[in-house]
C-alpha positions as CSV (number, residue, x, y, z in Angstrom):
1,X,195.2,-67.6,20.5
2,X,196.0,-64.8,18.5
3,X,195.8,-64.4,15.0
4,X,198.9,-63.7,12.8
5,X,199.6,-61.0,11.7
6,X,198.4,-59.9,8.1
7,X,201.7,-59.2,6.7
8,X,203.2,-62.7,8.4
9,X,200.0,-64.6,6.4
10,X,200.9,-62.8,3.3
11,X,204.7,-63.3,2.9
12,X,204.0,-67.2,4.4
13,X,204.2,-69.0,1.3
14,X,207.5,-66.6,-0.5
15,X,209.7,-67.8,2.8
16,X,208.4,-71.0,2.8
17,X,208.7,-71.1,-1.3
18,X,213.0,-70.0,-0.6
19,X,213.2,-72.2,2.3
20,X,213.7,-68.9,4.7
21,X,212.2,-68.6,8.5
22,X,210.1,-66.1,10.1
23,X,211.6,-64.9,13.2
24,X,210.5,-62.7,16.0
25,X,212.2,-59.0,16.5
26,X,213.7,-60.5,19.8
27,X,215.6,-62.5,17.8
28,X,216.4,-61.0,14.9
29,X,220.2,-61.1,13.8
30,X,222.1,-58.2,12.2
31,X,221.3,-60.7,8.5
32,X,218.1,-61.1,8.7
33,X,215.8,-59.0,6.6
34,X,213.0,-57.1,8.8
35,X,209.3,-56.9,7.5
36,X,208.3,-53.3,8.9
37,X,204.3,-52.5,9.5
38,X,203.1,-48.9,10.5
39,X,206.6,-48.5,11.1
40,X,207.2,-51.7,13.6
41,X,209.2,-54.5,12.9
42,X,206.6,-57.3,13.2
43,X,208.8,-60.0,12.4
44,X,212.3,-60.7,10.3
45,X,213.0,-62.8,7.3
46,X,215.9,-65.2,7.8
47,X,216.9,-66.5,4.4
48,X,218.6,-70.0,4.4
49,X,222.1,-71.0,4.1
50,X,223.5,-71.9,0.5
51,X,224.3,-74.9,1.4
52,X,221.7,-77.4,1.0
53,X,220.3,-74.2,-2.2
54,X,220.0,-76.7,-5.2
55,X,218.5,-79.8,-3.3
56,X,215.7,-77.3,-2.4
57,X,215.3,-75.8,-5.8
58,X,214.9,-79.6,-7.0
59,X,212.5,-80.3,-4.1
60,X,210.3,-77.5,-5.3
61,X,210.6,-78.2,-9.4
62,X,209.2,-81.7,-7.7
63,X,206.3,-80.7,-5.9
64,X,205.5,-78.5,-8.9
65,X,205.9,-81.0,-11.5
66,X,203.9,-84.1,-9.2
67,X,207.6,-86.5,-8.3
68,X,210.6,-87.6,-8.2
69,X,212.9,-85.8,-11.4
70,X,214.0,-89.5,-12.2
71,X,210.1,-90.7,-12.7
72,X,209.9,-87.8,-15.3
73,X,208.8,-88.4,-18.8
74,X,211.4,-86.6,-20.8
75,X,209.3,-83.4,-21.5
76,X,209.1,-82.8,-17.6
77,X,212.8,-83.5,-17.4
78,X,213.1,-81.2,-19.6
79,X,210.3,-78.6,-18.5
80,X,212.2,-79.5,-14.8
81,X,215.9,-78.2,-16.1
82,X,214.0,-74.9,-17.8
83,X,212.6,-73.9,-13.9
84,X,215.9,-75.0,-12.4
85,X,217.9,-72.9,-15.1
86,X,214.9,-69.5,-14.5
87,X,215.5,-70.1,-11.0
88,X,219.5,-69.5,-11.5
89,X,219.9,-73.3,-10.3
90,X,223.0,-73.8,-12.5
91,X,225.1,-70.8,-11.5
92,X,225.7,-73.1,-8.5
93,X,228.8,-75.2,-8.2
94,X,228.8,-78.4,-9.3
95,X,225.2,-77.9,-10.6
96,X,224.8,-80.0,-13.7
97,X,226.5,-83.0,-12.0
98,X,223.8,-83.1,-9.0
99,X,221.1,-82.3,-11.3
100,X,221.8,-85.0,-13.6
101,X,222.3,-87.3,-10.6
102,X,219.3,-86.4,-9.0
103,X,217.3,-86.4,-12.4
104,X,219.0,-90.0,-13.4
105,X,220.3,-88.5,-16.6
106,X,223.6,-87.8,-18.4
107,X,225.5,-84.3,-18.1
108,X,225.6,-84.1,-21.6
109,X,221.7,-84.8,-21.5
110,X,221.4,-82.0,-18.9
111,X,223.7,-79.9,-21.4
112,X,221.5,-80.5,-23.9
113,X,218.2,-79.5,-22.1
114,X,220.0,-76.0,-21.0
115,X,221.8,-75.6,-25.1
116,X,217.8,-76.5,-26.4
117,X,216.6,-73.4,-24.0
118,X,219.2,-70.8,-24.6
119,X,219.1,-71.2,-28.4
């Protein structure tokens, strides 16, 4: 079996971190972002759809922080809403409301959390 190639090992963990795909040049779409070596297009990036965006930014602040956002002591909660905010989580519609659902909290708590950081 071949081994992959050393771009495709190195950019491995950034697509899997933004929930993107590797795909091969075959089937690469006009969208996709191609990862050129020596000239060749080795592979392409396909990033994911933004629906679906937040509930994998809160699956990721979860695996960082070690669980669920509603088993959270209240500094992780809060540590949790700082790497949802750097991570442009609440541009998103509706953000605050599914955040606070998810995390088992108020929106004004979440309100808080983000007026705490930005002051």
């Amino acid at each position: 079996m071949n081994e992959p190639h050393p771009l495709l090992q190195a950019v491995k963990p950034v697509v899997d971190a933004v929930g993107a795909t590797l795909v091969p040049p075959a089937a690469q779409e006009p969208s996709d972002v191609p990862l050129v070596w020596d000239g060749k297009v080795v592979a392409a990036v396909r990033l994911p759809p933004l629906h679906g965006a937040l509930d994998r930014l809160i699956d990721s602040v979860e695996t960082e922080l070690g669980g669920p956002l509603p088993t959270l002591t209240r500094e992780d909660k809060q540590r949790a809403v700082r790497l949802l905010d750097e991570r442009g989580a609440f541009i998103l519609r509706r953000a605050v409301e599914d955040v606070a659902d998810a995390m088992g909290v108020s929106r004004i708590t979440i309100y808080n959390y983000l007026n705490a950081i930005h002051r």
